[in-house]
C-alpha positions in Angstrom: -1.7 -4.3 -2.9 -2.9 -7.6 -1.8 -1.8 -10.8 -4.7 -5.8 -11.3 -4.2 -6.8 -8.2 -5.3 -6.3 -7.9 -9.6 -8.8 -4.2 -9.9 -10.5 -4.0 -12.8 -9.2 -7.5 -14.4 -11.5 -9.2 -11.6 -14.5 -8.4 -14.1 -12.6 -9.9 -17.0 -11.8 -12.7 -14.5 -15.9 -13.1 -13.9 -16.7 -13.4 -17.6 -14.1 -16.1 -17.8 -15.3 -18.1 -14.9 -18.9 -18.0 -16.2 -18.0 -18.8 -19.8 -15.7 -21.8 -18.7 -18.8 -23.2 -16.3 -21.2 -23.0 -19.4 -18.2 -24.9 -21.7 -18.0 -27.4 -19.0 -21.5 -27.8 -18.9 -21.9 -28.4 -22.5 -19.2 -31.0 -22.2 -20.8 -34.0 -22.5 -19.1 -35.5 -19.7 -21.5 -37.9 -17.1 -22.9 -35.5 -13.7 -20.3 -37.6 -11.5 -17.6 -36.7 -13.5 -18.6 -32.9 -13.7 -19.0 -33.1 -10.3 -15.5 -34.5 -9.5 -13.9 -32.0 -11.6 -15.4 -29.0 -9.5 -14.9 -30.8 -6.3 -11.1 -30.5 -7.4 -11.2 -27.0 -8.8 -12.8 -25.6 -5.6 -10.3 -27.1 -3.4 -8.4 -24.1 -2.2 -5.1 -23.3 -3.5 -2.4 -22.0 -1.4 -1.1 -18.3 -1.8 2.1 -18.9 -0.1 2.7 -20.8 -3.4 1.6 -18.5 -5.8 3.6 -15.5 -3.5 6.6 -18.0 -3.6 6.3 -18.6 -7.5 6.4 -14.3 -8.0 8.7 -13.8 -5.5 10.7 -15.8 -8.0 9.7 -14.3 -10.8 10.3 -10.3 -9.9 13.7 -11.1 -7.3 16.2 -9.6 -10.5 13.6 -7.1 -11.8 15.2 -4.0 -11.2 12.6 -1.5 -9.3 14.3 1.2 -11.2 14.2 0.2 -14.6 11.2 0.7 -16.0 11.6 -1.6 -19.2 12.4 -4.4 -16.7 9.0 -3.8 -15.0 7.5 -3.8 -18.0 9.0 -7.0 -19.4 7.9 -9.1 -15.9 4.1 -7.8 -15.9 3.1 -10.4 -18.4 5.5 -13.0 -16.5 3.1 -11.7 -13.1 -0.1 -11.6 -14.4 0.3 -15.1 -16.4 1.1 -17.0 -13.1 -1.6 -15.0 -11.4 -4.5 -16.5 -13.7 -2.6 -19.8 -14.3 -2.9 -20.4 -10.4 -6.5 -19.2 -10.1 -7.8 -21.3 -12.8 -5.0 -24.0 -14.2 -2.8 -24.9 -16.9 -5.2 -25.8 -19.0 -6.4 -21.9 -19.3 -3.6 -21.8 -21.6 -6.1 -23.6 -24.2 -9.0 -21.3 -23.8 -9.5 -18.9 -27.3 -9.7 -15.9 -25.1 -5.9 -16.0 -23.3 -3.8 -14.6 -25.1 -5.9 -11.4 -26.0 -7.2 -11.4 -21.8 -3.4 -11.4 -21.1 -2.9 -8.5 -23.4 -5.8 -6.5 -22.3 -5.0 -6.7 -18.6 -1.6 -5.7 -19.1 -2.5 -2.8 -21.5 -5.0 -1.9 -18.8 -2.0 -1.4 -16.2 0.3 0.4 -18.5 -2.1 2.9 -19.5 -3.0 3.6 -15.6 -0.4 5.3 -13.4 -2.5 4.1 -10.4 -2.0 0.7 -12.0 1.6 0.9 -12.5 1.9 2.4 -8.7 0.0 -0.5 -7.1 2.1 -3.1 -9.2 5.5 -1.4 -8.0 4.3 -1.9 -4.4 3.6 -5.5 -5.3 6.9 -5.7 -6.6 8.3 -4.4 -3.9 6.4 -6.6 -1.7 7.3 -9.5 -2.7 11.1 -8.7 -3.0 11.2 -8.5 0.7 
């Protein structure tokens, strides 16, 4: 499993994206500004970061131990969507319960679970 690919949480992803364009929009803030601001969010970011960051993050998760995996999916899935969009997601109404529902969505999937134990392993090496 690819750090690009998320499965199904790219749709919740979507519906993010497009409600934070149409909050931007209603913003208030001048066209040049607006402008600006996207200029900088479309700038690519660099995955060798974000793969640093959970290589971090999941180096004393134990494989094994199932609770352990459990206790870093959260950990994973939060830099994962702070990276894509930025810190200030963390404000948006929707995170916490977006955060919750992805990672419900993996522990109620054993395909889920397998392809986030491959990432795990992946990025222990």
């Amino acid at each position: 499993m690819s750090i690009e690919k998320l499965g199904q949480a790219s749709g919740l992803i979507a519906a993010l994206r497009a409600q934070m364009g149409q909050r931007a929009d209603k913003t208030g803030k001048p066209e040049a500004t607006r402008a600006e601001t996207s200029r900088a969010e479309a700038q690519p970011r660099d995955p060798k970061v974000l793969r640093k960051q959970l290589a971090e993050l999941v180096r004393p998760v134990a494989l094994d131990d199932p609770e352990a995996v459990k206790a870093v999916r959260p950990q994973v899935f939060r830099a994962i969507l702070l990276w894509e969009f930025g810190s200030e997601l963390r404000n948006h109404p929707d995170w916490q319960p977006m955060l919750e529902s992805i990672t419900g969505n993996l522990e109620t999937n054993a395909g889920h679970q397998s392809q986030f134990l491959k990432l795990l392993a992946e990025l222990k090496r």
